[in-house]
N, C-alpha and C positions, 0 to 999 in steps of 0.2 A: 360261850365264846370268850366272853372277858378271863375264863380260868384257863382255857387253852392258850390266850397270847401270855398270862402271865405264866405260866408253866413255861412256855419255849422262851421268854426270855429270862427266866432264873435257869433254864436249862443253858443255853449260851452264854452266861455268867460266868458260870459254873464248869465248863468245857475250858471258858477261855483262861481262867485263870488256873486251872491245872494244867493247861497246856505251856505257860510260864516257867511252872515249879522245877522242873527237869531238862530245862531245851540248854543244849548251847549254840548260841547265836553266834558261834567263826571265832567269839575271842580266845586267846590262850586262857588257860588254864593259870593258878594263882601258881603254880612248882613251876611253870615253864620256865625254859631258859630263853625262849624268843620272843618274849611279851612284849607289848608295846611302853618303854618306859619316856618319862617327859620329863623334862628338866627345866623350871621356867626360868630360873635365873640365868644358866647359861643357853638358853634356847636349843638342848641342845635332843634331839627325836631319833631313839629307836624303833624300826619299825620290824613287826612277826616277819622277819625271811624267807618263812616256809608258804608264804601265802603271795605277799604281795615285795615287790623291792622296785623302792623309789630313784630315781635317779637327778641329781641336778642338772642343770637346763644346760647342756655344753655341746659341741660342735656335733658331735653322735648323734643326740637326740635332739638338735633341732633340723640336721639333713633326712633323720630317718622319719620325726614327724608332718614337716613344713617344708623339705625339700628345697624346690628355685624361691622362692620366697623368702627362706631363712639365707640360700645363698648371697642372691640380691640385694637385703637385706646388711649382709656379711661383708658385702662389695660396697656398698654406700656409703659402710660406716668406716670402711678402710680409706677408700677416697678420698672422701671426706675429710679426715683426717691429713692424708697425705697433702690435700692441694693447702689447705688453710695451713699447715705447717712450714713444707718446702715452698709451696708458691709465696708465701705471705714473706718467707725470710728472703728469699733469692730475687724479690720485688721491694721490698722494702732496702736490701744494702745495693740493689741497681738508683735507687731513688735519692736512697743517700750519695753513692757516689756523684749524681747527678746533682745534687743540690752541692756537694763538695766542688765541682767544676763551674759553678756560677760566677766566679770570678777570670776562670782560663779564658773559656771558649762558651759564651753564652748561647750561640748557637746550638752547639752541643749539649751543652745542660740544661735549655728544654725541652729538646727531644728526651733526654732522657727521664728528667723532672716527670714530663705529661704521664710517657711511656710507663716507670716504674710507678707513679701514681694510678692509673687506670691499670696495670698486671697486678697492681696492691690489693685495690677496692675488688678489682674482679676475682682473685684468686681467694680473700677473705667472704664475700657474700658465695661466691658457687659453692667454695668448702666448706664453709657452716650450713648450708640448704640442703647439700649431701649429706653430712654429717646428723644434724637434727636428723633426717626425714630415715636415713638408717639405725637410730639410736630409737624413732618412735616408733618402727615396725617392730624391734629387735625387743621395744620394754612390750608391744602389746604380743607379739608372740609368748613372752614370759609369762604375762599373765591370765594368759589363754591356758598355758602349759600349766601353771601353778592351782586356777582354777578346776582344769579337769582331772591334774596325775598329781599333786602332790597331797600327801596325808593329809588330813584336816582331824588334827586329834581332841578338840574341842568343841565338832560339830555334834547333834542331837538328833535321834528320826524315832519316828512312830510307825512301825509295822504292823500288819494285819498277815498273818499267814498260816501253814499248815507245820504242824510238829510231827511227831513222832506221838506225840501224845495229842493231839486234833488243833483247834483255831485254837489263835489268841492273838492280841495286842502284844507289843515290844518296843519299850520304849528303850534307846541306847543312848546312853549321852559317858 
């Protein structure tokens, strides 16, 4: 018995590591023209075209992956934007004007003082609430995107599978 498990596992040894010698595992070839090249100083990543093509994260692929969500998302960050910019300036020079009339018509410069004071505070807190909450969907959809579709030319795996020539282990890094 103990010469039969040692025979099958120098025979499994021995299968799997011939089964290494001759595989190719998807990568190009060292003559190809579409090989994966990496540039670390300029960060800059080709990827084999004939196999896989990455796309960066922009309007296309986050309608066609994340759809209402990336739009919503889209619309939050626009908002957002829009109220703390226009609201905050077209409230702030109502405010100033108001505070410039303290001296005509006091009556009138604190309606307007209170008024451009509260359309201030309120168009700065709603537009940055929008703004944040569309900017934190917009970076986790990113990183959701980058997580599952962009290249990872640095990562490492260990495979168990079937060749052309039988099992073997595959380590890719």
């Amino acid at each position: 018995m103990k010469k039969t498990i040692i025979l099958l596992v120098l025979l499994a040894v021995s299968t799997g590591l011939h089964a290494q010698g001759n595989s190719d595992w998807g990568w190009p070839q060292a003559h190809s023209s579409d090989q994966i090249n990496i540039d670390k100083n300029n960060h800059n990543i080709s990827i084999d075209r004939s196999t896989y093509v990455w796309r960066p994260f922009d309007d296309v692929v986050g309608y066609s992956i994340y759809g209402s969500r990336y739009r919503k998302a889209k619309a939050n960050l626009g908002w957002g934007k829009t109220i703390t910019f226009l609201g905050g300036a077209a409230s702030g020079i109502w405010l100033g004007i108001g505070i410039g009339n303290i001296g005509w018509d006091d009556k009138a410069a604190a309606v307007m003082c209170s008024t451009g004071a509260i359309a201030l505070a309120g168009s700065l807190w709603g537009g940055i609430r929008l703004w944040s909450k569309g900017r934190r969907d917009m970076d986790r959809m990113l990183d959701d995107y980058a997580r599952r579709y962009a290249p990872k030319p640095y990562a490492s795996s260990l495979d168990f599978g079937a060749t052309s020539n039988g099992f073997g282990f595959a380590l890719k890094f």
